[in-house]
Each structure stands twice: as structure tokens, then as C-alpha cells.
C-alpha positions as CSV (number, residue, x, y, z in Angstrom):
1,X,35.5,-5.2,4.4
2,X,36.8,-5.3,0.8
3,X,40.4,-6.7,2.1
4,X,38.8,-9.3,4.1
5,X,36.6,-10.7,1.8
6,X,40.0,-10.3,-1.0
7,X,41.5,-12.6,1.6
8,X,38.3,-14.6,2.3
9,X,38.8,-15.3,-1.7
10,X,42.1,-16.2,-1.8
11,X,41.8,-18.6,0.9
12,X,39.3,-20.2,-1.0
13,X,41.2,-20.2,-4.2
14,X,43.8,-21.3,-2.4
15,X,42.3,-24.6,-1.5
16,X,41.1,-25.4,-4.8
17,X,44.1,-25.4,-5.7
18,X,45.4,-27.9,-2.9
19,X,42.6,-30.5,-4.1
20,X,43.7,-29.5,-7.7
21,X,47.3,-30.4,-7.0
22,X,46.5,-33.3,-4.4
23,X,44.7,-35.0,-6.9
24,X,46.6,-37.9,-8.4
25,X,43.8,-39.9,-10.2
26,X,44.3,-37.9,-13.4
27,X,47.6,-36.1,-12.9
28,X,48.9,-37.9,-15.8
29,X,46.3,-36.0,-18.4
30,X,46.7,-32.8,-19.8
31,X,43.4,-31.7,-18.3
32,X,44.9,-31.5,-15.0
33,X,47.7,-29.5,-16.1
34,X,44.7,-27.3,-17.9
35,X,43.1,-27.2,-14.2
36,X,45.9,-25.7,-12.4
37,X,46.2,-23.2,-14.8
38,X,42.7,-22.3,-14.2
39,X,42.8,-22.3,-10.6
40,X,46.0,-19.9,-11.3
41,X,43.8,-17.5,-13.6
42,X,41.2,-17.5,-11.0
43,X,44.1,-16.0,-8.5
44,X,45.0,-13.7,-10.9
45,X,41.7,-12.6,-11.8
46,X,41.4,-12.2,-7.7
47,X,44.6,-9.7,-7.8
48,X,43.8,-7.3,-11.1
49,X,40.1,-7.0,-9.2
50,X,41.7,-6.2,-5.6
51,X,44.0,-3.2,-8.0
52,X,40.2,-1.9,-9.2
53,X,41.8,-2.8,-12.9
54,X,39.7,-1.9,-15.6
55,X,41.2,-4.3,-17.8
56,X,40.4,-7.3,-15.6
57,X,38.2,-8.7,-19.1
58,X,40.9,-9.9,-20.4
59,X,41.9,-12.1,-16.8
60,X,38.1,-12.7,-16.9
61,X,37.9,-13.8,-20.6
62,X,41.2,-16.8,-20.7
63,X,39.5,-17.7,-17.0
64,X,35.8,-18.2,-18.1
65,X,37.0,-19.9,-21.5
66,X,39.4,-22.3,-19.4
67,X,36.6,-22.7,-16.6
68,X,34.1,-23.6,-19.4
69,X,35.8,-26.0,-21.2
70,X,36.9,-27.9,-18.3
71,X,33.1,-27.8,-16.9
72,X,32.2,-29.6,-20.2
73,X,35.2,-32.3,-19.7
74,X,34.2,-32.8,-15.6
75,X,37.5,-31.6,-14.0
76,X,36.0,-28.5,-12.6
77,X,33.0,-30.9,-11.1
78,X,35.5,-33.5,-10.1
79,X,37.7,-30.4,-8.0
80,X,35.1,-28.4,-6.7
81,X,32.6,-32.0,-5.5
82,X,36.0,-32.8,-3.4
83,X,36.1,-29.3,-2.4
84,X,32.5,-29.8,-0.7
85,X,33.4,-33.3,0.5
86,X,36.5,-32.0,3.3
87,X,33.8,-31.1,5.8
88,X,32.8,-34.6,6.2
89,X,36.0,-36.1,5.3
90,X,37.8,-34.0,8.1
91,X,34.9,-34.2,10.3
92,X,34.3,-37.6,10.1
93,X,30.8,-37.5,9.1
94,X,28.1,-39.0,6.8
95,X,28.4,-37.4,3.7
96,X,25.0,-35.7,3.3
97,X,23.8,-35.5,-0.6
98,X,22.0,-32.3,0.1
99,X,24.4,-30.4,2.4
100,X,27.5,-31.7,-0.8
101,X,25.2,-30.4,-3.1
102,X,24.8,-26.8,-1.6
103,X,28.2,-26.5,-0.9
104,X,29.3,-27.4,-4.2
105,X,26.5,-24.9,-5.8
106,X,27.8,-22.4,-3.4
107,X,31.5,-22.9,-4.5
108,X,30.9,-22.8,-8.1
109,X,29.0,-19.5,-8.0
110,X,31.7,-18.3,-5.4
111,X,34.2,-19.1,-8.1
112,X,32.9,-18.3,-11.5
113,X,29.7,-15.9,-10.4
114,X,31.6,-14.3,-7.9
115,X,34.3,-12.1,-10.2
116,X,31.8,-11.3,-12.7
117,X,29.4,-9.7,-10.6
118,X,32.4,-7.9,-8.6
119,X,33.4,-6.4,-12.1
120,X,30.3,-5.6,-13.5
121,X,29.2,-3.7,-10.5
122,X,32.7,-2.1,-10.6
123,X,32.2,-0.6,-13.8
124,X,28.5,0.0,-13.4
125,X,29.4,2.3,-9.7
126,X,32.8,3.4,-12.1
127,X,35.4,2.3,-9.0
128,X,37.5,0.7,-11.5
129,X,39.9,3.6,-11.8
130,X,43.6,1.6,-12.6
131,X,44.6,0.8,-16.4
132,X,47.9,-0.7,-16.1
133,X,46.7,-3.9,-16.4
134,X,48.6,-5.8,-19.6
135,X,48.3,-9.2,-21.4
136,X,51.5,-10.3,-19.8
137,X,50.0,-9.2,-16.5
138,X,47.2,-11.0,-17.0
139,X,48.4,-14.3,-18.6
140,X,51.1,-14.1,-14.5
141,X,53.4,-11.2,-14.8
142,X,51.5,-9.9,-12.4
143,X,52.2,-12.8,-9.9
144,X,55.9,-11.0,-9.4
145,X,55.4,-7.8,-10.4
146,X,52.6,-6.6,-7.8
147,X,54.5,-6.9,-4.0
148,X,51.5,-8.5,-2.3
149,X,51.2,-11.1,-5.4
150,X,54.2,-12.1,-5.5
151,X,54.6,-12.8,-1.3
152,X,51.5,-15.2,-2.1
153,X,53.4,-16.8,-4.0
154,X,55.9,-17.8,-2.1
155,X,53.7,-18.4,0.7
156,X,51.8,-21.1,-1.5
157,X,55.0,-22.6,-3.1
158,X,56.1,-23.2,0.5
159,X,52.7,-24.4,1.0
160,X,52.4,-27.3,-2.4
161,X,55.9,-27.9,-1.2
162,X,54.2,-29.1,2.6
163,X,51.1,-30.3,0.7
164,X,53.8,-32.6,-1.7
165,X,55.6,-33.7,1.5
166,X,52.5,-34.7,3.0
167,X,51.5,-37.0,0.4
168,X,54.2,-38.6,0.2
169,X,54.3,-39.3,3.7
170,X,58.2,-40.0,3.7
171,X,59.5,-39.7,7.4
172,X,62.4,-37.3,6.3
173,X,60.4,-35.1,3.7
174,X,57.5,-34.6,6.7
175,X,60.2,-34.1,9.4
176,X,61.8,-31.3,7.3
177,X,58.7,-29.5,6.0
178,X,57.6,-29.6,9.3
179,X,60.2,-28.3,11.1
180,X,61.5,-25.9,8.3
181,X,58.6,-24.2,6.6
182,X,56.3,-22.5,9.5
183,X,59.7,-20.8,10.3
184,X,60.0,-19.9,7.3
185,X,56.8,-19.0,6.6
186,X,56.5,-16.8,9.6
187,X,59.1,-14.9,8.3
188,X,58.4,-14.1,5.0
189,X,54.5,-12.9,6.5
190,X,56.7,-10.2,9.0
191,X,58.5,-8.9,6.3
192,X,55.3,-8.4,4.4
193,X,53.7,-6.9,7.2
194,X,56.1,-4.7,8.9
195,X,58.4,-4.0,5.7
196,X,61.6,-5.5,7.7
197,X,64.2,-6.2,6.2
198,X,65.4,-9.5,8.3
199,X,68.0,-8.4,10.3
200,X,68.6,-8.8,13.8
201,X,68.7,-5.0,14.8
202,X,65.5,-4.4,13.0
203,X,63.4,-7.3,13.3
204,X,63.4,-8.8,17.2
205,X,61.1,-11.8,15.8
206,X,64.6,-13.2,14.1
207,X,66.0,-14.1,17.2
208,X,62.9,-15.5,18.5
209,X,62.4,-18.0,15.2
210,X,64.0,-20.9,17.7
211,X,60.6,-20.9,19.8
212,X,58.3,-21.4,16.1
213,X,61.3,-24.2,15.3
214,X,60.7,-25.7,19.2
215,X,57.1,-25.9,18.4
216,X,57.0,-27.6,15.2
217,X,59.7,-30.2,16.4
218,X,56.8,-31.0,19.5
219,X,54.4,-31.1,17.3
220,X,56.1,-33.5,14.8
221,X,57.5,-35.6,17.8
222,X,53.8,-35.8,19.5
223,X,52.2,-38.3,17.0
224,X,53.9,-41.0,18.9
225,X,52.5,-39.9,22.0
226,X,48.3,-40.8,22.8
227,X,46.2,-39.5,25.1
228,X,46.5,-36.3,27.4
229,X,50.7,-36.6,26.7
230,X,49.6,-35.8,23.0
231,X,47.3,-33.4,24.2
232,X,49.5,-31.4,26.1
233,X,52.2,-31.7,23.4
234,X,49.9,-30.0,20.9
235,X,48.6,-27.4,23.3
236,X,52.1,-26.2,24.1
237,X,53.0,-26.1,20.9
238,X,49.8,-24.0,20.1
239,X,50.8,-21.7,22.6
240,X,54.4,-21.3,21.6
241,X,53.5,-20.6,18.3
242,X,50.3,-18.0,19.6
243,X,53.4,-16.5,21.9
244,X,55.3,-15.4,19.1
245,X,53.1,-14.6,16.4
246,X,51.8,-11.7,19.2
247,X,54.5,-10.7,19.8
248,X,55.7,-10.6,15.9
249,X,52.2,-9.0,15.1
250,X,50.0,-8.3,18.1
251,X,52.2,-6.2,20.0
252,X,52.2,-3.4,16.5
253,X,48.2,-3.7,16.6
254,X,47.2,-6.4,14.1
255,X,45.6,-8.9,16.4
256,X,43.8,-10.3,13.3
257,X,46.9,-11.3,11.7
258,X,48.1,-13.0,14.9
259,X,45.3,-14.8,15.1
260,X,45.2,-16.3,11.1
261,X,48.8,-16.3,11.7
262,X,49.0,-19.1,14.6
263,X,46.2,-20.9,13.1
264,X,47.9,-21.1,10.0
265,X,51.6,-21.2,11.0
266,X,50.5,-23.6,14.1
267,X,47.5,-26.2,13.2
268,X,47.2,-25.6,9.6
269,X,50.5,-25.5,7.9
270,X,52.1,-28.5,10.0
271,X,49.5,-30.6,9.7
272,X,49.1,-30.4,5.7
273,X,53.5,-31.1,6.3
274,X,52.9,-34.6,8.2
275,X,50.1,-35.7,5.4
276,X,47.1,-36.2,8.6
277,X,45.6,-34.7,10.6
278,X,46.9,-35.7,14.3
279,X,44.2,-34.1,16.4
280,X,41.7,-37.1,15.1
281,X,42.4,-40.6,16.7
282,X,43.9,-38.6,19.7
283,X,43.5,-41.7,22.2
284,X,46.4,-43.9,20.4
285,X,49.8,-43.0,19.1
286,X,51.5,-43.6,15.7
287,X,53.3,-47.1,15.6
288,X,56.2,-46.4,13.5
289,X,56.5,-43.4,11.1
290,X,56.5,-45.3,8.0
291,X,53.0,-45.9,5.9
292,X,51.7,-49.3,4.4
293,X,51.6,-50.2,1.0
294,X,49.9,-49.5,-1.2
295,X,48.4,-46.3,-0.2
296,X,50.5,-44.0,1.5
297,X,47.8,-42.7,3.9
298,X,47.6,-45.7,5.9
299,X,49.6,-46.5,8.9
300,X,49.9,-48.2,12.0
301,X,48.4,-47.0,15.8
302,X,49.2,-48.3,19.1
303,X,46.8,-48.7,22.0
304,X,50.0,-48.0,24.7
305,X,47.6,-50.1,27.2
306,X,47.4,-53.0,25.7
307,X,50.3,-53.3,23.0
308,X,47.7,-53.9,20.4
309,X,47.7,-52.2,17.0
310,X,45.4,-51.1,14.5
311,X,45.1,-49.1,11.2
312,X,44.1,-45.2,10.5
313,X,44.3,-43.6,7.3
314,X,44.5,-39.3,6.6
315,X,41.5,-38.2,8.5
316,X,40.4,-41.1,11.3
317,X,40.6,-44.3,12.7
318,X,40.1,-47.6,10.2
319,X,40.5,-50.5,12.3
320,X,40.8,-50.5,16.0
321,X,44.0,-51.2,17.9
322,X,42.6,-55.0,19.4
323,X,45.3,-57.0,16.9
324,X,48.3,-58.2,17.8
325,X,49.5,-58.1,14.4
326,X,49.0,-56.7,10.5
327,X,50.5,-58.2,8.0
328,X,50.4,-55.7,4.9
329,X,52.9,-57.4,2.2
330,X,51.9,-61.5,2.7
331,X,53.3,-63.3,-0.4
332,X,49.9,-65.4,-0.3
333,X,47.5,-62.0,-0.9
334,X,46.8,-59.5,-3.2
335,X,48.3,-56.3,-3.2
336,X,46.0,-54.1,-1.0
337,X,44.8,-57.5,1.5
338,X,45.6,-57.3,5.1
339,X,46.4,-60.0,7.6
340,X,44.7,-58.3,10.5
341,X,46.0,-61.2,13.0
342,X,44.9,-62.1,17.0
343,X,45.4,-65.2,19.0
344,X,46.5,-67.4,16.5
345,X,43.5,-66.5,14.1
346,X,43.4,-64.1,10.9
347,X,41.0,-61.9,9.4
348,X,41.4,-60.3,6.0
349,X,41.1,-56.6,5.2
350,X,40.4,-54.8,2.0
351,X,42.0,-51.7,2.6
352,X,40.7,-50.6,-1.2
353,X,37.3,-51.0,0.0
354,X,37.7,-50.2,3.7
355,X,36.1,-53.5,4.3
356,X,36.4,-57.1,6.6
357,X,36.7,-59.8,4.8
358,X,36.8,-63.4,5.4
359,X,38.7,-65.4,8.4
360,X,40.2,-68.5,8.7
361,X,37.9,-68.9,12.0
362,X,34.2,-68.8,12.5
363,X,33.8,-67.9,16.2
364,X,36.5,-65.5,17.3
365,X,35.3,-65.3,21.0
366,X,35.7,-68.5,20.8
367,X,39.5,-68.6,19.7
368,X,39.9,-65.4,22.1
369,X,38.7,-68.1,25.0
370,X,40.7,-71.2,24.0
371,X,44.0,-68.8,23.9
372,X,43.3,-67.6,27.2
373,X,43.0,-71.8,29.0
374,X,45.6,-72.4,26.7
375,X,47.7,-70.0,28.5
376,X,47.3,-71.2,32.1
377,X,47.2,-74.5,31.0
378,X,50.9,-74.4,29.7
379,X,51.6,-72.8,32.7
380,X,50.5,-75.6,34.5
381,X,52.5,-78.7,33.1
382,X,55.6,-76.7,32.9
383,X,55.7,-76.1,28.5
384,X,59.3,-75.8,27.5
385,X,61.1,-73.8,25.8
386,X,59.8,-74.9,21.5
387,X,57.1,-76.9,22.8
388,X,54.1,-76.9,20.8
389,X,50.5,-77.2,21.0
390,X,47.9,-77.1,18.1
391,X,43.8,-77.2,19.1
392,X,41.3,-77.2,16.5
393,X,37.4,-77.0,17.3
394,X,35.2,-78.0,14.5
395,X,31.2,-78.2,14.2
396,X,30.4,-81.4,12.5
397,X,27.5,-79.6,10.2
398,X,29.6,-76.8,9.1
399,X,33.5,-78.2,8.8
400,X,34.7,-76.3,6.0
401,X,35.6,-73.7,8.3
402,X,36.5,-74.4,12.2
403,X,35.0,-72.6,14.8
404,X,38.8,-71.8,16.3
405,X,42.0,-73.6,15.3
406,X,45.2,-72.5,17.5
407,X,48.5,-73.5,16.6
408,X,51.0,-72.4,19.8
409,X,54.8,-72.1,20.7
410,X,56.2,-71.8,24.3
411,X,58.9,-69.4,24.8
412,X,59.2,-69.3,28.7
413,X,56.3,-67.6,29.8
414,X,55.4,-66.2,26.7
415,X,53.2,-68.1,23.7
416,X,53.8,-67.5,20.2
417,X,51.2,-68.5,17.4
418,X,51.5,-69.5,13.7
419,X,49.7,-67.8,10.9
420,X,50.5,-70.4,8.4
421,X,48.2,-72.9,6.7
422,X,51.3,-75.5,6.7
423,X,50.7,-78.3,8.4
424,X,52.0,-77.1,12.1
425,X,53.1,-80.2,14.3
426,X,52.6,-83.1,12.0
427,X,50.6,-84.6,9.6
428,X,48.4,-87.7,10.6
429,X,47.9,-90.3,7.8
430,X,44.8,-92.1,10.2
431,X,41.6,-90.5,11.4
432,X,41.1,-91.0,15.1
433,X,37.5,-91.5,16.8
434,X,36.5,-89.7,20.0
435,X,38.4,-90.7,22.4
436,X,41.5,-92.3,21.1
437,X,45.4,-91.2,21.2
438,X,48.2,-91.0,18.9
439,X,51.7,-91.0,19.6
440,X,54.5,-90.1,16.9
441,X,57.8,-88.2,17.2
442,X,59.4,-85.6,15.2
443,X,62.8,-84.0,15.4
444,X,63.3,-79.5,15.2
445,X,66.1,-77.8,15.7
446,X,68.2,-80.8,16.4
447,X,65.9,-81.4,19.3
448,X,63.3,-84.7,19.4
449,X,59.8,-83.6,20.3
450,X,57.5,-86.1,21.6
451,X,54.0,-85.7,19.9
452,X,50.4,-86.8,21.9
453,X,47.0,-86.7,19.4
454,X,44.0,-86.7,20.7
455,X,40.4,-86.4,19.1
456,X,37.3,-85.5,21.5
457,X,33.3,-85.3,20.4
458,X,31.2,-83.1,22.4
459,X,27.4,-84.9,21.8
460,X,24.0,-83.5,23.0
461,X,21.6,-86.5,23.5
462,X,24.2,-88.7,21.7
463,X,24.5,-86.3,18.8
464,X,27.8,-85.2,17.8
465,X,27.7,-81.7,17.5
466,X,31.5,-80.3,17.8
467,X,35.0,-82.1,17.6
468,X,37.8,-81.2,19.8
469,X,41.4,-81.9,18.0
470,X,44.5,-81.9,20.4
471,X,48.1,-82.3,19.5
472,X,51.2,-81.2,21.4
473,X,54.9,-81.6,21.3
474,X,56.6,-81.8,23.6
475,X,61.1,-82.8,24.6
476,X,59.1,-84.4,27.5
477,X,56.7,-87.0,27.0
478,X,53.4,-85.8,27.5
479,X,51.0,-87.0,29.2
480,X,47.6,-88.7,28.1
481,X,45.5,-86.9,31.4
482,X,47.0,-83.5,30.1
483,X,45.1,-83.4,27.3
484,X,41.8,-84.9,28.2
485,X,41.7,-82.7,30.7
486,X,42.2,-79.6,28.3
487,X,39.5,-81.1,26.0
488,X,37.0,-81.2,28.7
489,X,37.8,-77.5,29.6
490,X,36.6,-75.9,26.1
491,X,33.6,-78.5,25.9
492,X,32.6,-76.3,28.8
493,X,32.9,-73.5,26.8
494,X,30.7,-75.0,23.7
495,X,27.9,-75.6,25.8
């Protein structure tokens, strides 16, 4: 019982000191220097205690000063309340006040109460019996001088150092820690456990460190993959990781340690190496493994059905994969403002604020609608290759913003639509009335495009309610039936 709860404790510690490290938003002070060395003297204290020191005061005393003073500054309440925020965060729920509260409560007495009490009820029952402790040891000289300590350390170096490529979310870094540390990992943890010394003849899990390396390069591979192809990806990884840490560990007896090991080695050190956790958003793959600016946890999903994308960040899905574009560095908006763009219209994202913004349309079933006639209707009268069409649908109370405004190119079979707020065909210097054509030519590419404008009204008991706008361009002339005939079509569909 003692041992697990030693380990219980340092997995705790160990995690602070993740959320001490992963937190940027004051890395630049000295405080957060001062809080990583208190999360440091918390793991030492955690060692001299495990040794029954009787000099663990003096781990005790720099820890509780360091923990005190950082209390009174907020780093320690800034650490510890995003400590008691990952449930939810990696859950995906509603943060609940009173659940953060008595997790954070719990955490702090875990943390400060915790080693008190254990060494005052170790002198009190007199089970402190080692006095080897010295202020070298207890300032981290015993960090590489106790065996146990000092394979801790390098499992948590090798650890930051996944945590580090994580954040940075650079393909190459993630690829690497991936692929390389678990290994690596797995073999420092044998030769801890069964005091080999990493050859061949002695060790038999050295040869088999190809299977751990197989498995990380499925698992890193698998975020492009969505759905059961993911799912199977990740469950024979599990299970070639789960393979090998039985038979590094189970087969000598210490099932627990093959279990912690593949949990560790398999979901949880792999997954802190790629920066996000890949078993959330498991219906849609990774479009590209590069992140958008400016935050490095965003990125790009693909719904493989559809050829749509969307956004998710570390822990879960942001915006659904229904756009057929993002634009994430447009000269025209601020640093941080998305173009989420679909058929010809644009909405704007605040991925600061995780929030929708405005769009340059008012009705988007609407637009969705118009884009699909405008589809069959090319189709029909043969569009050429560059020929263009532009609709615009307007209410006559609200015109500031249209209810859809499309501006099309024909590429074969295929339309393409402009984002711009250029003028896209031409620019009329006369207003036409319901009803009436306008005929003009321009000349792109070196080609001379034919251009039909057409204004429509749709009335309800002779009121004007909504204006239909039509211009196309065309190499051939168009037609004026074509486009009164389109018009007519999306009345239908504004009344």
C-alpha cells in the first residue's frame, strides 16, 4: 500500500508539473521559474519521505516556504485551478463550479497537507529510521543519487521533452517524439525493473523494441484516418504495445506494471507527443498535419464523405466539417479571424473567443439553395469554360446586407466561387427597374466575354418585397430567356 500510494503521488506530482511547464501565459516571469522549482521540491520531498528520512524538515521547510509565497502571488492557484479543469477539458464537459472547487481543495491538501501529515505521523509511530538525508540531498542531489530517483528523472525529461513537442505541434518534432520516446521509454522502465543491463543475450525485450516502434508509427499515421479505419488503427496499436509490455513485464509476475506500462507507453505518452488527444473527434480525420495561426492547437478536419472541412483544437471538435473552405491568414482580417467559407458565402470566426461572427449573407439556406439551381442551370445552357455568373437576392427593407449574393465560375463541370468584395463581372453605372436588361462586354484572359444584366422584383399584393439581380458572362452571347427563367426559379424559393 505504501508503494502504491508513493506512485499514486508522484503521478500526481507529475502532472502538476506538466500544467506548470505547459503554461506559457507567464513563462516569461520569474514566478514561473519559482513554480517549477516548487513542483521539483514537492518530488523531492515525495522521495526523502518514501526513504523514511528523518531529516525530510528540511525538504519540507524550502517546499512550504516556496509553496507559501507563491500561494500569496496566485501561481500555485493559477496551477492547481487548471489542474482541476482537465477533467472537463479532456472530457468535454461543462465546467461545474462546485465539482472545480472540490477538486482543486482536494489537490491542494493532497499537495501541501498531504507530506506534513505523512511526516508527522512518521515521527509520532517513530518509522522514520534513515538519517542520511543532507542539504545537498534535499536542495536535488538526491534526484541522481537515489537509483529509483534518478530513473524518474529520466522518465519525466523524456516526458517535458514529448509534452515540448506537443505544444509545438511541429510535424517533425511530433513524428519523432512519437515514434522515438515510448521505445525508449519502455526501455529504460525494463532496466529499472528487471536490473538488465540492455543487451541482447540478457534482455529478449531488445529485440522485440521494433513492435513498440510499429505501434507508435500506426498510431502517429492514424490521425489522418476517421472512423472505424482510425479505430482499428488505434486498437492494434493498443494491442501491440499491451503484447509487449506482457511479455517485457507480465510474463516475470508484475501484471500491474504491464498494465500502467501500456497505458502509459501506449495512450498516454504518444498522445501528450502529437499535442491532442486523437481518440476525441474520432468520426473525421486530420486535414494536413500542419496547425493554423495563431494558436498552435488548432487545425484542420476532413469529413472523407463529403470533402468538407472544419476546425478542432487540443481536446474536441470547434467547428464542424460543412465548409468548403477556411481561410486563416486573409490580408483583410485580424490576426485570429477566420474565413469559414461555403457556396460562395463567408462567415467569420473568432477563434480567440471560439465564437461566429458576422457573414456577408443573411439567409444561408438560402445561398445553400441558389448554388444548388445554379448548378443544374449551367448545366443546362452548356457554361463554358471562364464563364461567369453573379446572383444577388436582396430584401428591399433590410438591404445593407443581401439575403444571398453568389458570384460563380464554370470550369467544365465543376463551379468555382469568389470570396472577394471586388466588384466580380462589372460594374453598372445605371440602376435597372424590374424587368429590364443590360448588355455590356468585357475582355479576360485575352478572351471577350459577353455580359446579360438583369434586375427582377418579387411583389406580394404589388409590394416589392425582394430584388433578384442577374449578371452572367458569357464567350457566347447569352440569352435574355436564360435568365428570366433563372429569376423565376429562386422567386419560388422566396415565397
Amino acid at each position: 500500500m505504501r508503494q502504491k500510494i508513493f506512485w499514486l503521488d508522484l503521478a500526481v506530482c507529475s502532472l502538476w508539473l506538466f500544467i506548470a511547464l505547459a503554461n506559457c501565459s507567464w513563462w516569461s516571469l520569474p514566478a514561473h521559474f519559482l513554480m517549477v522549482v516548487t513542483v521539483v521540491m514537492r518530488i523531492i520531498l515525495s522521495f526523502s519521505l518514501y526513504r523514511r528520512e528523518k531529516r525530510s524538515w528540511m525538504s519540507l521547510t524550502i517546499f512550504s516556504a516556496l509553496f507559501a509565497l507563491l500561494s500569496f502571488v496566485g501561481q500555485v492557484m493559477i496551477t492547481t485551478g487548471d489542474f482541476a479543469d482537465l477533467p472537463f477539458v479532456v472530457m468535454g464537459i461543462n465546467n461545474d463550479r462546485l465539482t472545480h472547487t472540490i477538486i482543486k481543495c482536494t489537490l491542494l491538501a493532497w499537495l501541501f497537507l498531504g507530506p506534513l501529515a505523512v511526516y508527522i505521523v512518521g515521527l509520532c509511530r517513530k518509522t522514520l529510521t534513515a538519517s542520511t538525508l543532507t542539504w545537498k540531498d534535499a536542495l536535488g542531489a538526491i534526484l541522481w543519487k537515489d537509483e529509483g530517483a534518478k530513473k524518474y528523472c529520466q522518465l519525466m525529461l523524456i516526458a517535458v521533452c514529448a509534452l515540448y513537442a506537443g505544444l509545438a505541434m511541429d510535424m517533425r518534432m511530433c513524428r519523432f517524439a512519437c515514434i522515438i520516446l515510448p521505445p525508449l521509454s519502455l526501455y529504460l522502465i525494463n532496466r529499472h525493473v528487471t536490473s538488465c543491463r540492455g543487451t541482447s543475450e540478457k534482455n529478449p525485450m531488445v529485440g522485440k523494441l521494433w513492435v513498440m516502434v510499429a505501434a507508435m508509427v500506426l498510431f502517429f499515421y492514424a490521425q489522418r484516418y476517421a472512423g472505424m479505419w482510425r479505430v482499428w488503427m488505434l486498437v492494434v496499436c493498443i494491442a501491440m504495445v499491451a503484447y509487449i509490455c506482457w511479455r517485457t513485464f507480465g510474463k516475470q509476475g508484475l501484471v500491474q506494471i504491464s498494465i500502467l506500462a501500456t497505458i502509459y507507453l501506449g495512450i498516454f505518452l504518444p498522445t501528450l507527443a502529437i499535442g491532442y488527444n486523437q481518440y476525441a473527434c474520432i468520426e473525421y480525420g486530420r486535414r494536413g498535419l500542419y496547425t493554423l495561426e495563431p494558436l498552435r492547437g488548432v487545425f484542420y478536419i476532413k469529413d472523407t464523405n463529403t470533402d468538407k472541412v472544419g476546425l478542432r483544437d487540443r481536446y474536441g471538435i470547434l467547428i464542424e466539417p460543412i465548409y468548403d473552405n477556411i481561410v486563416h491568414n486573409s490580408r483583410n482580417r485580424p490576426l485570429g479571424i477566420y474565413e469559414l467559407r461555403n457556396n460562395g458565402c463567408y462567415t467569420l470566426y473568432n477563434v480567440y473567443q471560439n465564437k461566429m461572427m458576422t457573414s456577408n449573407v443573411s439567409d444561408l439556406n438560402l445561398q445553400d439553395s441558389i448554388c444548388q439551381i445554379l448548378d443544374k442551370y449551367c448545366d443546362r445552357n452548356a457554361y463554358g469554360h471562364r464563364d461567369r455568373l453573379e446572383v444577388r437576392v436582396t430584401n428591399k427593407f433590410k438591404a445593407e446586407i443581401p439575403l444571398s449574393h453568389v458570384k460563380m465560375t464554370r470550369n467544365g463541370i465543376t463551379s468555382y466561387y469568389d470570396y472577394s468584395d471586388h466588384p466580380y463581372i462589372s460594374e453598372d453605372s445605371v440602376t435597372l427597374h424590374s424587368g429590364e436588361f443590360a448588355t455590356d462586354s468585357i475582355v479576360r484572359y485575352g478572351d471577350t466575354f459577353h455580359v446579360l444584366h438583369y434586375s427582377y422584383d418579387v411583389k406580394r399584393d404589388s409590394t416589392v418585397l425582394y430584388n433578384i439581380d442577374l449578371k452572367t458572362a458569357r464567350q457566347s452571347t447569352p440569352q435574355h430567356e436564360e435568365l428570366d427563367e433563372l429569376a423565376k426559379r429562386i422567386e419560388t424559393l422566396l415565397k
